[in-house]
py3Dmol code that shows the C-alpha trace and the ligand (Angstrom):
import py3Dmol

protein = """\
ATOM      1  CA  UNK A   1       0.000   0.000   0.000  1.00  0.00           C
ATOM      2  CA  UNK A   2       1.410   3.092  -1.444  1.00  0.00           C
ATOM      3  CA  UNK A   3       1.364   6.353   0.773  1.00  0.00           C
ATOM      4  CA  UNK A   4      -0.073   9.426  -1.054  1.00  0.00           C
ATOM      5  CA  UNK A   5      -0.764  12.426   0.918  1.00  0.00           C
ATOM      6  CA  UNK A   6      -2.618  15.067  -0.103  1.00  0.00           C
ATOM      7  CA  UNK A   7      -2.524  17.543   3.089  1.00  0.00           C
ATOM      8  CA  UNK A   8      -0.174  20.785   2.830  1.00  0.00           C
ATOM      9  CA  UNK A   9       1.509  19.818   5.534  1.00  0.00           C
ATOM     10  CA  UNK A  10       2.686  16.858   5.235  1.00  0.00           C
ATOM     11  CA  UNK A  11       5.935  16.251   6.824  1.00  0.00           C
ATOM     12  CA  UNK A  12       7.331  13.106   4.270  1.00  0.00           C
ATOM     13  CA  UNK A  13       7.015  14.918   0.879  1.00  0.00           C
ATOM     14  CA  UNK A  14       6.203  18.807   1.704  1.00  0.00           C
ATOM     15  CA  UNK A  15       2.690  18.617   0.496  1.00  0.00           C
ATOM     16  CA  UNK A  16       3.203  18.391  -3.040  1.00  0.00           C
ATOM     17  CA  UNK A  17       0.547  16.417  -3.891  1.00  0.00           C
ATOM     18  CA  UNK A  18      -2.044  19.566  -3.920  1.00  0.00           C
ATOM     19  CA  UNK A  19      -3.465  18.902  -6.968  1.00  0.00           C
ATOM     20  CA  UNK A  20      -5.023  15.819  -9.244  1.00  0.00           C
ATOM     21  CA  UNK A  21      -1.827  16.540 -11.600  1.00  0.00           C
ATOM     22  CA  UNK A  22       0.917  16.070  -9.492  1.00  0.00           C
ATOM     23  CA  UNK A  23      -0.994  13.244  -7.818  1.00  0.00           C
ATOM     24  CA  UNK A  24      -1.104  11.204 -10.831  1.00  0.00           C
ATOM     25  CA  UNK A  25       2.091  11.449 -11.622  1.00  0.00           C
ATOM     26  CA  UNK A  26       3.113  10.323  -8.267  1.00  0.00           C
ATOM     27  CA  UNK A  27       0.838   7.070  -8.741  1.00  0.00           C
ATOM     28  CA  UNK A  28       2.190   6.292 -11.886  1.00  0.00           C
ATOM     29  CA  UNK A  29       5.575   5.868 -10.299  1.00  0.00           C
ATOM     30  CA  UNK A  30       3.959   4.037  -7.533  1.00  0.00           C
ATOM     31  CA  UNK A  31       2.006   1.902  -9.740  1.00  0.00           C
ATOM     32  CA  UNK A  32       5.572   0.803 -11.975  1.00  0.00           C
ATOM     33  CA  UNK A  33       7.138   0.685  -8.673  1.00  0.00           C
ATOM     34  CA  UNK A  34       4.834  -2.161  -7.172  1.00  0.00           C
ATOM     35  CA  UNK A  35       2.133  -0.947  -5.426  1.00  0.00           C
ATOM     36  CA  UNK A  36      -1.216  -3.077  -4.976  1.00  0.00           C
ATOM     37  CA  UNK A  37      -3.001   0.276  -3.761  1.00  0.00           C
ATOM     38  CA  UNK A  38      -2.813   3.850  -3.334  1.00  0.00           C
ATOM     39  CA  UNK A  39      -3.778   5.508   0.263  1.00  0.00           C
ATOM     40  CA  UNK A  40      -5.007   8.699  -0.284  1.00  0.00           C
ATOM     41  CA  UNK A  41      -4.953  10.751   2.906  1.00  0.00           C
ATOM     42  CA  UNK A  42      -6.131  14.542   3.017  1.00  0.00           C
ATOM     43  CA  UNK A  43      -5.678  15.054   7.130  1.00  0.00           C
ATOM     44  CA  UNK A  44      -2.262  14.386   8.791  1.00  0.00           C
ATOM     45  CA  UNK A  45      -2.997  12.365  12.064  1.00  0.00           C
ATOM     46  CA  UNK A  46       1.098  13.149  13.266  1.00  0.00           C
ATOM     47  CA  UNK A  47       1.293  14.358  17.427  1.00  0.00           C
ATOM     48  CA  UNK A  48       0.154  18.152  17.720  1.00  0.00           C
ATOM     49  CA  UNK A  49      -1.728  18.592  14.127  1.00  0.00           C
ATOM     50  CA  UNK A  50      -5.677  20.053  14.243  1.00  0.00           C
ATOM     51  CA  UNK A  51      -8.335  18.809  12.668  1.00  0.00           C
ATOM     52  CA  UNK A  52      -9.179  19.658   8.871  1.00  0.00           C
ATOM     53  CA  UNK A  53     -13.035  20.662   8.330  1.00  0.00           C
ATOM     54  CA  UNK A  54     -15.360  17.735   6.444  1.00  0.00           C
ATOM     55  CA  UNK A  55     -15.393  20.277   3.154  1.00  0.00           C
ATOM     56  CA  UNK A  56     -11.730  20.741   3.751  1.00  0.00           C
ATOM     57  CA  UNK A  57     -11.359  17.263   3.641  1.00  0.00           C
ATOM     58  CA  UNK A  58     -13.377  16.270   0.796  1.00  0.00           C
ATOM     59  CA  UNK A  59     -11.704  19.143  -1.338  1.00  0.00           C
ATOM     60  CA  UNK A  60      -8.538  17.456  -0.752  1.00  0.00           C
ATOM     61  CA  UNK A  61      -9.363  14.019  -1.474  1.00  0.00           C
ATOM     62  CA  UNK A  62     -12.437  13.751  -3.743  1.00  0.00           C
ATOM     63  CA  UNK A  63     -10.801  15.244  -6.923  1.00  0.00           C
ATOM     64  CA  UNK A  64      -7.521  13.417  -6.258  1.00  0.00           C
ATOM     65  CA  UNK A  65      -9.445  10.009  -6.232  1.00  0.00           C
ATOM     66  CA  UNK A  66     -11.311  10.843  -8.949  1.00  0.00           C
ATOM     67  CA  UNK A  67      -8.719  11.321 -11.058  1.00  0.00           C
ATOM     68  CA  UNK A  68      -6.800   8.321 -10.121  1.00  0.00           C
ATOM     69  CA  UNK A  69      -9.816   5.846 -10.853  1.00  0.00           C
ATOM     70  CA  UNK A  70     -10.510   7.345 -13.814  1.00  0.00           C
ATOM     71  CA  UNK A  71      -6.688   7.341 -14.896  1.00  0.00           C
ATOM     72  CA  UNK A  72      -5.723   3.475 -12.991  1.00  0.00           C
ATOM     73  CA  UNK A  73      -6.543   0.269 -12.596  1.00  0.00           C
ATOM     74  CA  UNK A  74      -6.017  -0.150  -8.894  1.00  0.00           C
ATOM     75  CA  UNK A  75      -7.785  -0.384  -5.249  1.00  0.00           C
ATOM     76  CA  UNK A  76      -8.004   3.054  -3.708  1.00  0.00           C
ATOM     77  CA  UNK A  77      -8.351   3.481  -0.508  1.00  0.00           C
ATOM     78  CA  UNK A  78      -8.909   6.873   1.763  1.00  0.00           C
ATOM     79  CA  UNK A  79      -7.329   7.288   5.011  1.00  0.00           C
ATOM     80  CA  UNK A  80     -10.210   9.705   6.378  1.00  0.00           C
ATOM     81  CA  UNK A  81     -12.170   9.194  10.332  1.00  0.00           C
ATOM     82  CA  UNK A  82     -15.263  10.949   8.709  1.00  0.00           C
ATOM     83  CA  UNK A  83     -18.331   9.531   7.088  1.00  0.00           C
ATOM     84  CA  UNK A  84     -19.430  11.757   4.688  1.00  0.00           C
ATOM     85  CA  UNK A  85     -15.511  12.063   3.125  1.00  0.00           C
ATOM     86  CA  UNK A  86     -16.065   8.440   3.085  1.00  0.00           C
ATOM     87  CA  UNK A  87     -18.954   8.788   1.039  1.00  0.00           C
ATOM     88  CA  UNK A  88     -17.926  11.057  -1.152  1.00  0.00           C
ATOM     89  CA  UNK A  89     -14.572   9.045  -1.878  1.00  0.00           C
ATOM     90  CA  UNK A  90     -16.379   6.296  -2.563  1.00  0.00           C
ATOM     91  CA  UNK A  91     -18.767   7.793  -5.169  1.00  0.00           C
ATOM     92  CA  UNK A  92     -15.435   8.949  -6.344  1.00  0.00           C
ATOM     93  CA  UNK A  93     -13.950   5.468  -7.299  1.00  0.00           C
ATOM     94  CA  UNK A  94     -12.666   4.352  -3.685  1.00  0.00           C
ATOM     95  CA  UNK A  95     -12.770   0.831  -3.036  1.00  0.00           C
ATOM     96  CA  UNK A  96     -11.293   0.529   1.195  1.00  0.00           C
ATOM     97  CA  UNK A  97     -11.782   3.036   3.958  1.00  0.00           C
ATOM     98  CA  UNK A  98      -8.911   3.374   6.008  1.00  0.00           C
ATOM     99  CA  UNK A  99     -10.192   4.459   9.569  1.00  0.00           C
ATOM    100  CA  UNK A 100      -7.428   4.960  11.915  1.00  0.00           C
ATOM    101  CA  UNK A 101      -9.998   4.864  14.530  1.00  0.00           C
ATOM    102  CA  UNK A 102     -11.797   1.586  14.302  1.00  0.00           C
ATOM    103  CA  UNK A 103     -14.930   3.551  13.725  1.00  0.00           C
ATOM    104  CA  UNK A 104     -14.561   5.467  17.206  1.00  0.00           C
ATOM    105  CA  UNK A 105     -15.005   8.455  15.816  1.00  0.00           C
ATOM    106  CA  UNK A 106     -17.758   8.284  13.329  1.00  0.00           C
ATOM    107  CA  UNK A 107     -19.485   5.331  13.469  1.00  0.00           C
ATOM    108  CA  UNK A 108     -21.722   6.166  10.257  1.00  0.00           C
ATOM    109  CA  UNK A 109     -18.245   4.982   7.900  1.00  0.00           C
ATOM    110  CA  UNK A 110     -19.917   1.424   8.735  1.00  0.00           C
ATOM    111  CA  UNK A 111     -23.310   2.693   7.164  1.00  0.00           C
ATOM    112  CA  UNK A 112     -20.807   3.822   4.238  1.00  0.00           C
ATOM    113  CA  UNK A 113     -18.841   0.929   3.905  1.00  0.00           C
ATOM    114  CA  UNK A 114     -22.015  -2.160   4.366  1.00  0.00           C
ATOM    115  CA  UNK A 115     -23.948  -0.247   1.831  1.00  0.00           C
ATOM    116  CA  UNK A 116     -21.352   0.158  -0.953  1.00  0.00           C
ATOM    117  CA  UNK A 117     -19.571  -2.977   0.125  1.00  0.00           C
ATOM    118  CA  UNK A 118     -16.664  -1.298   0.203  1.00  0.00           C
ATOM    119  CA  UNK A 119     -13.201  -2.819   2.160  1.00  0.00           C
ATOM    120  CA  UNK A 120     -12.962  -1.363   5.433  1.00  0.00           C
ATOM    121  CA  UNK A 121      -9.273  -1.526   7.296  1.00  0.00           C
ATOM    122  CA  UNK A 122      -9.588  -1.027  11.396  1.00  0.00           C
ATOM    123  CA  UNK A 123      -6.803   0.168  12.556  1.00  0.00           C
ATOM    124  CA  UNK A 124      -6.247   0.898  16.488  1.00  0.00           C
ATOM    125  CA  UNK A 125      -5.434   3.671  18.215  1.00  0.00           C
ATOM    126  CA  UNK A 126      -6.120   4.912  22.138  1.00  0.00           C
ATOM    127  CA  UNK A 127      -8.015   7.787  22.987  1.00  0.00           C
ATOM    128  CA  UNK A 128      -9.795  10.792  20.926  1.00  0.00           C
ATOM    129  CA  UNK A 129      -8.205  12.665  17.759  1.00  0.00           C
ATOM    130  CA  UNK A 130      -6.563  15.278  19.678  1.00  0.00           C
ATOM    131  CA  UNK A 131      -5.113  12.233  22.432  1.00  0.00           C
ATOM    132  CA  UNK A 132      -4.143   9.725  20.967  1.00  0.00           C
ATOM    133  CA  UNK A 133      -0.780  10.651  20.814  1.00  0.00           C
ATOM    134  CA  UNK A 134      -0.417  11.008  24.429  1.00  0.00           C
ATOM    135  CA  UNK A 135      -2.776   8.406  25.718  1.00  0.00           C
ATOM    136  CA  UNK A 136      -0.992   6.942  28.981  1.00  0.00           C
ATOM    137  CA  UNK A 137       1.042   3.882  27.702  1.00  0.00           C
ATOM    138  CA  UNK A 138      -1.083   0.822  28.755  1.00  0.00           C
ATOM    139  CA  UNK A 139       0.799  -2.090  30.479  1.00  0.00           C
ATOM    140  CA  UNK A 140      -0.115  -5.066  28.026  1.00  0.00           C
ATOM    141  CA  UNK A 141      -0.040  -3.646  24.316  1.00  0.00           C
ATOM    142  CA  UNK A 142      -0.932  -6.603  22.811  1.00  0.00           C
ATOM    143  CA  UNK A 143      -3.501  -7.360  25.099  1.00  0.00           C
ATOM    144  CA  UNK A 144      -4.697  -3.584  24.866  1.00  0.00           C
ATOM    145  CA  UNK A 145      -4.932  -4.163  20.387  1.00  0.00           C
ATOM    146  CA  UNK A 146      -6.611  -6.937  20.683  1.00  0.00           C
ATOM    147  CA  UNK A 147      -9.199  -5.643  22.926  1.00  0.00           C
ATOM    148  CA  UNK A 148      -9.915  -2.577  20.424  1.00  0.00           C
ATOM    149  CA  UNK A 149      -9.566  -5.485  17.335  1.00  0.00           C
ATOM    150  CA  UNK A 150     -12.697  -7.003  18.882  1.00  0.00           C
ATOM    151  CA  UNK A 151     -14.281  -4.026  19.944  1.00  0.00           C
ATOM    152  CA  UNK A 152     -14.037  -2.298  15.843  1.00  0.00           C
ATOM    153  CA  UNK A 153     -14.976  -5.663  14.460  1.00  0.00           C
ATOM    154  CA  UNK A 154     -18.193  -6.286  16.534  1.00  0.00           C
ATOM    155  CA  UNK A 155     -19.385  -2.152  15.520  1.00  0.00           C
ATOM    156  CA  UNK A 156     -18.217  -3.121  11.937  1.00  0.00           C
ATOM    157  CA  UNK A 157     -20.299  -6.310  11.985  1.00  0.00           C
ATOM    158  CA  UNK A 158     -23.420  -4.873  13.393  1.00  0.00           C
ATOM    159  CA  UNK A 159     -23.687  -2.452  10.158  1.00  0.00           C
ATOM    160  CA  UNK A 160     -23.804  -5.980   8.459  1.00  0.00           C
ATOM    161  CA  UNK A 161     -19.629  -6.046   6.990  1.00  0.00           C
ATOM    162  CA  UNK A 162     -18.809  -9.118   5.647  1.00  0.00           C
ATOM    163  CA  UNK A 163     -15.785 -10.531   7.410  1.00  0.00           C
ATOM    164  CA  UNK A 164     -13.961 -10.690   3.917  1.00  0.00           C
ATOM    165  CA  UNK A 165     -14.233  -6.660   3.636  1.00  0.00           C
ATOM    166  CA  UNK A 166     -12.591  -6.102   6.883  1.00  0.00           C
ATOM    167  CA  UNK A 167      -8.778  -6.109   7.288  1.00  0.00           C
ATOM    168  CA  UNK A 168      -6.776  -4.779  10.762  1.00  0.00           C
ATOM    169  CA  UNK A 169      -3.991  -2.885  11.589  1.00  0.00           C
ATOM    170  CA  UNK A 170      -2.034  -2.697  15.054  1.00  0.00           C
ATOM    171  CA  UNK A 171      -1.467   0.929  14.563  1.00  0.00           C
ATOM    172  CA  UNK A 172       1.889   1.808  15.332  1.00  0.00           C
ATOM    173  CA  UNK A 173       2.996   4.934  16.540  1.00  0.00           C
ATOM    174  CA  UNK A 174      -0.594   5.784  17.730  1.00  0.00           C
ATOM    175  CA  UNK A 175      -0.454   6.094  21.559  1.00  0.00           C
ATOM    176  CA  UNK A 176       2.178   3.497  21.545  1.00  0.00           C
ATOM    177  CA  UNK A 177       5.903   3.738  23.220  1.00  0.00           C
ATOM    178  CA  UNK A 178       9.119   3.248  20.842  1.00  0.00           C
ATOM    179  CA  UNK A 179       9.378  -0.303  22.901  1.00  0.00           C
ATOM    180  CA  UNK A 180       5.760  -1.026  22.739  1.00  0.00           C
ATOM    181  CA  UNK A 181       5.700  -0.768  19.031  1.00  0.00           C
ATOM    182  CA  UNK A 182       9.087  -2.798  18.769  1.00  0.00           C
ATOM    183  CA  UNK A 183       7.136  -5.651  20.595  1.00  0.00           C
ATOM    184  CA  UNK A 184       3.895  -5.254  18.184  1.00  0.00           C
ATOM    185  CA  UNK A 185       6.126  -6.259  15.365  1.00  0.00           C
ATOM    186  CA  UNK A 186       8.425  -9.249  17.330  1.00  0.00           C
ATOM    187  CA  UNK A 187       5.079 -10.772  18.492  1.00  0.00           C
ATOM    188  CA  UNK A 188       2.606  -9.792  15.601  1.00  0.00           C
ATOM    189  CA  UNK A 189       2.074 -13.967  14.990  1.00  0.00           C
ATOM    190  CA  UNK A 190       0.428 -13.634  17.677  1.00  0.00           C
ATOM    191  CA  UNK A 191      -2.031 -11.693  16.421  1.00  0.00           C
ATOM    192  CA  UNK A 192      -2.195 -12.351  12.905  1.00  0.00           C
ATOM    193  CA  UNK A 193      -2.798 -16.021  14.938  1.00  0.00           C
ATOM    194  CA  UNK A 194      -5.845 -14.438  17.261  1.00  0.00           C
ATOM    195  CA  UNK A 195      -7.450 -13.065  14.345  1.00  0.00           C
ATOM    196  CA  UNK A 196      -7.233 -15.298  11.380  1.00  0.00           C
ATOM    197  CA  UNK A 197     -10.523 -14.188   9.394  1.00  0.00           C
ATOM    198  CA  UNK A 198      -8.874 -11.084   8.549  1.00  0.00           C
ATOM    199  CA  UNK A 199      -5.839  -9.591   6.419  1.00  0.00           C
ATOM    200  CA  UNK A 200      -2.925  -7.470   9.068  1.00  0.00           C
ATOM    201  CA  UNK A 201      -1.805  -4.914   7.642  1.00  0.00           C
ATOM    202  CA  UNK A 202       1.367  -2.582   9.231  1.00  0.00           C
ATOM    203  CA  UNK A 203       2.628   0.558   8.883  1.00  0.00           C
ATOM    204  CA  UNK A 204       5.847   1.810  10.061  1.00  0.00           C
ATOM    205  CA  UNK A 205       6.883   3.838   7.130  1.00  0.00           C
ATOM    206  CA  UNK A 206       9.785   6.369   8.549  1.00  0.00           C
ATOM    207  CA  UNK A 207       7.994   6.727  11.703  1.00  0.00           C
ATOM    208  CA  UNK A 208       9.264   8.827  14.452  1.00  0.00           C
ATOM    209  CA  UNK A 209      10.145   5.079  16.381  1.00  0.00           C
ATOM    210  CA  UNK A 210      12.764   4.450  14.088  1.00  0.00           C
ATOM    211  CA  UNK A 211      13.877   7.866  14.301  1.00  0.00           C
ATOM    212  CA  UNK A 212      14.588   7.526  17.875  1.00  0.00           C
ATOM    213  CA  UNK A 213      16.317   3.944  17.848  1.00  0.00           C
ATOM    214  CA  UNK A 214      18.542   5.236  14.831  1.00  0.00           C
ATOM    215  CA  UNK A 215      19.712   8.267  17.544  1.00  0.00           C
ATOM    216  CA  UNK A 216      17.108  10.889  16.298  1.00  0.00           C
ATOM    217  CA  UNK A 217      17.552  10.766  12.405  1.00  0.00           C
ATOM    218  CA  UNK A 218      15.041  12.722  10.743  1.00  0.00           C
ATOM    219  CA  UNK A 219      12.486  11.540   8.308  1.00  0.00           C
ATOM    220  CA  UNK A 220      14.347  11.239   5.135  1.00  0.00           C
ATOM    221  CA  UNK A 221      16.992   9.466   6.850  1.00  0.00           C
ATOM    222  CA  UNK A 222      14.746   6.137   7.833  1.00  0.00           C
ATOM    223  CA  UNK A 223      14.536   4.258   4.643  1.00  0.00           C
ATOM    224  CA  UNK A 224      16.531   1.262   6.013  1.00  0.00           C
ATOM    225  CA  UNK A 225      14.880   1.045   9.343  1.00  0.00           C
ATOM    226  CA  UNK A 226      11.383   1.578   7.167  1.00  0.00           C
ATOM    227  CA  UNK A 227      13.004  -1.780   5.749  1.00  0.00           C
ATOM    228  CA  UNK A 228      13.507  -3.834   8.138  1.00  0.00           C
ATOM    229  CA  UNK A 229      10.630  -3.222   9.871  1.00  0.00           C
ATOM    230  CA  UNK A 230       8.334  -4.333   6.849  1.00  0.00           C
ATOM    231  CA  UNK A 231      10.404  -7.345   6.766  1.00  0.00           C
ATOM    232  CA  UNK A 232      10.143  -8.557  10.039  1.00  0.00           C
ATOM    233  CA  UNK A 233       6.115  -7.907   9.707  1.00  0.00           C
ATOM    234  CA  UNK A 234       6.026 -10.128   6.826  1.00  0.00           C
ATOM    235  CA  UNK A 235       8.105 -12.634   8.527  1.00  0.00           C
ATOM    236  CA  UNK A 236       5.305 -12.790  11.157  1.00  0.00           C
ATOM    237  CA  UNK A 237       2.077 -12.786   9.046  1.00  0.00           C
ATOM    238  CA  UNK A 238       1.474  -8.932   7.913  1.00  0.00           C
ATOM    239  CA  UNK A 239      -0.285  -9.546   4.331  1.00  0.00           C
ATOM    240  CA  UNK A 240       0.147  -5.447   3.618  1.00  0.00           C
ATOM    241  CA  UNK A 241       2.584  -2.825   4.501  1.00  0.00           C
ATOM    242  CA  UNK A 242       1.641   0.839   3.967  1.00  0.00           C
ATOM    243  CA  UNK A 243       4.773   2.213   3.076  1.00  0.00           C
ATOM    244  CA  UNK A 244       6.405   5.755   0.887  1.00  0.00           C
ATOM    245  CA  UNK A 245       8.749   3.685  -0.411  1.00  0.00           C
ATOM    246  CA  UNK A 246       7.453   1.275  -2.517  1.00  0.00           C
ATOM    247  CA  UNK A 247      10.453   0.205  -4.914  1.00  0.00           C
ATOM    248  CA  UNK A 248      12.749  -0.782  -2.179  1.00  0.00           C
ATOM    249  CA  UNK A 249       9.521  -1.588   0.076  1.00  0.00           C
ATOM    250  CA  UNK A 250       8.966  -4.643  -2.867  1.00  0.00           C
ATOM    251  CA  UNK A 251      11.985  -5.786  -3.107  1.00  0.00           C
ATOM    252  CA  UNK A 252      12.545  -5.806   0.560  1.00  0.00           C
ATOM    253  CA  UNK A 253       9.207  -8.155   1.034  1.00  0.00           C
ATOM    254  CA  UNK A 254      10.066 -10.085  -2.266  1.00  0.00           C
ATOM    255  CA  UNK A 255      13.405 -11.465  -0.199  1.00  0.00           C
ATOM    256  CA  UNK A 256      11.357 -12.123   2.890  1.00  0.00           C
ATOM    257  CA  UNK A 257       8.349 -13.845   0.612  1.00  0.00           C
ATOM    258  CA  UNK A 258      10.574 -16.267  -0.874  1.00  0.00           C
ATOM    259  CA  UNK A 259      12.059 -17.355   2.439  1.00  0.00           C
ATOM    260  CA  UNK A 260       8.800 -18.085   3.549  1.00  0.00           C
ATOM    261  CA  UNK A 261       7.807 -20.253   0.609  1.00  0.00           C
ATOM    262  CA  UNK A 262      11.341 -22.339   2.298  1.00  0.00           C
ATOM    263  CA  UNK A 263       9.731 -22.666   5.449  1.00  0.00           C
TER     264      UNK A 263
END
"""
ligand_1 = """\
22
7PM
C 2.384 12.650 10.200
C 2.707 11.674 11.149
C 1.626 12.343 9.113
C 2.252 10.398 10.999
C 1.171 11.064 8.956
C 1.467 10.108 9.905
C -1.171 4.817 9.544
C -2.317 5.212 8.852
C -1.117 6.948 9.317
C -0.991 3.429 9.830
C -3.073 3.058 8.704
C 1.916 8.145 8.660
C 1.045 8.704 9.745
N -0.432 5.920 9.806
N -3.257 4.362 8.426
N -2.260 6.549 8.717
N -1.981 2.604 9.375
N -3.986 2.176 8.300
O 3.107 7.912 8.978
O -0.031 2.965 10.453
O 1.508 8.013 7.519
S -0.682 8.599 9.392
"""
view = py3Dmol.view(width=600, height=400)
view.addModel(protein, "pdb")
view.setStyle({"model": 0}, {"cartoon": {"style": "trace"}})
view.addModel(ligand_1, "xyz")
view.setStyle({"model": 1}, {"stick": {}})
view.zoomTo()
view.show()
């Protein structure tokens, strides 16, 4: 899963994918590159940022998905918390909703997703939008994921979701300490194990963790760690990695893939 963000202020790649134009271009590369789909995200969830408005939001990421389904053959999906974004993304040629609340914050995505039968990932994350970068770490992280897995899949399945439209995601760097998310990835089997219905997905893609075990290196210096880190969650059962880069990303996985067809 290819990274594509369309806020202004995004920290990996300036913002530069304002418009349809420059996003297009972007997902051609991606596309040749190896991606298997394109996350289009129009408000930055990083520690400290404010919320964008639902018009905002739609302004950003309608047109942009638009013009990819129109230009692509490939799933989209849309990293958004908000129904009616959902909505309107979907009408737009989006195929998953990314919800890096679980539906916590608007439940009404489920309405969205059951009706269109649309793919719906649940990632997890601790506390409220403006939180859940400073939620209290919790003593048992795995426990605490798993908890919140079973809590977004029951709301999911009560809008009538079909288990085979839902994946998961253990959310790292949401509310989570640099060690906590270390031991996410060294025991994800055990996950991937509790909950075999669905796809795992990961996403560690130069995240501030890495950063701080590489002594502080900034974003554009944690391609290798990025690397490793996909690797290891493929090793233990993740079936998607949202990642920025995808070239290296693939060949990274492509090593790790064929050492699993050895096992
Ligand atoms: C600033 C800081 C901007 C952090 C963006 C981020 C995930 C996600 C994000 C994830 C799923 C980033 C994050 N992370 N969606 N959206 N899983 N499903 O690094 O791990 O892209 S936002």
């Amino acid at each position: 899963m290819a990274i594509l963000n369309v806020t202004p202020d995004s920290f990996s790649d300036g913002g530069r994918h304002s418009s349809a134009d420059d996003a297009l271009g972007e997902v051609e590369r991606f596309i040749a590159d190896g991606a298997d789909i394109i996350d289009v995200g129009g408000e930055s969830t990083r520690p400290g940022s404010s919320r964008v408005t639902v018009e905002e939001e739609i302004e950003r990421v309608v047109p942009v998905v638009d013009a990819i389904a129109k230009r692509f053959d490939i799933p989209i999906s849309v990293d958004t918390t908000k129904s009616e974004v959902a909505k309107r993304a979907i009408d737009a040629g989006a195929e998953i909703i990314n919800d890096i609340s679980g539906l916590r914050f608007d439940e009404r995505i489920g309405e969205v997703v059951a009706s269109s039968k649309s793919g719906l990932l649940l990632m997890h994350s601790p506390g409220e939008f403006e939180t859940m970068h400073t939620q209290p770490a919790v003593a048992d992280i795995l426990a605490a994921v798993s908890e919140g897995f079973r809590a977004s899949i029951a709301k999911a399945k009560s809008f009538g979701i079909a288990d085979e439209n839902i994946a998961l995601d253990v959310g790292i760097g949401f509310g989570k300490t640099p060690e906590q998310n270390l031991e996410l990835l060294a025991k994800l089997d055990r996950l991937v194990a509790d909950f075999p219905l669905y796809p795992m997905l990961v996403g560690t893609s130069r995240k501030s963790f890495i950063g701080k075990l590489l002594g502080d290196a900034p974003a554009g210096e944690r391609l290798i760690g990025s690397l490793a880190t996909a690797a290891i969650a493929v090793w233990n059962g993740a079936r998607i990695v949202r990642v920025h880069d995808v070239k290296q990303t693939a060949e990274a996985v492509k090593l790790v893939d064929a050492m699993m067809g050895q096992l």
